[in-house]
C-alpha positions in Angstrom: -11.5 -31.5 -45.8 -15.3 -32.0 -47.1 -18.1 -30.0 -46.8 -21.8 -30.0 -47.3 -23.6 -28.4 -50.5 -24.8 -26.2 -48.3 -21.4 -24.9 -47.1 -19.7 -24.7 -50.3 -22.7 -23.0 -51.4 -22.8 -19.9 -48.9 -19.1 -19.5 -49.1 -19.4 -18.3 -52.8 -21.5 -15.1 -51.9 -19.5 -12.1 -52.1 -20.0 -11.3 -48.3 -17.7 -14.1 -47.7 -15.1 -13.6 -50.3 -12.7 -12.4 -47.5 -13.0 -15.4 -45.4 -9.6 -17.4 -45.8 -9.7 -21.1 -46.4 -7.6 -21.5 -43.6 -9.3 -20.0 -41.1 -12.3 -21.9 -41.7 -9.8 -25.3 -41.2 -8.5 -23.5 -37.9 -12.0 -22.8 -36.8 -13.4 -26.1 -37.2 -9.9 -27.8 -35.4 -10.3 -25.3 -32.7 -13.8 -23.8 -32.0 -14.1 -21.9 -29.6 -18.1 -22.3 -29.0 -20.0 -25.3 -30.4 -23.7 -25.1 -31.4 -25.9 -28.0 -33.0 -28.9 -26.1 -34.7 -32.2 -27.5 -34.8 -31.8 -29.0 -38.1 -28.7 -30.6 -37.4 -26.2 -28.5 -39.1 -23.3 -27.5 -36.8 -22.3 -24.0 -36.0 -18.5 -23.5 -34.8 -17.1 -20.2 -33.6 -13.4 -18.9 -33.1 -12.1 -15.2 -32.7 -10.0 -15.0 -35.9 -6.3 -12.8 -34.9 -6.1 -9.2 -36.9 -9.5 -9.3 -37.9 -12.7 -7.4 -35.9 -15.1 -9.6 -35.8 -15.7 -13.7 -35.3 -15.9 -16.3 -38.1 -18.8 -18.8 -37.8 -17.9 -22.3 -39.8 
């Protein structure tokens, strides 16, 4: 799968050490909510099972 800089970039910062690869592959297969911010970059949503709270891809 590729990703931006930008991407690869915030998903080294310790915040997001939890955050499995393969929820952010199932996430961006199967969003749930779809957003296209103003600079372009897209937002994608999806309630992840077992966990309490929503990963944004």
């Amino acid at each position: 799968m590729k990703f931006t800089q930008y991407f690869l970039y915030t998903r080294q910062r310790a915040d997001r050490a939890a955050i499995k690869m393969e929820w952010i592959e199932e996430t961006i297969n199967n969003p749930v909510h779809t957003e296209i911010q103003s600079d372009g970059r897209i937002r994608k949503w999806k309630k992840i099972e077992g966990t309490t709270s929503d990963i944004t891809a």
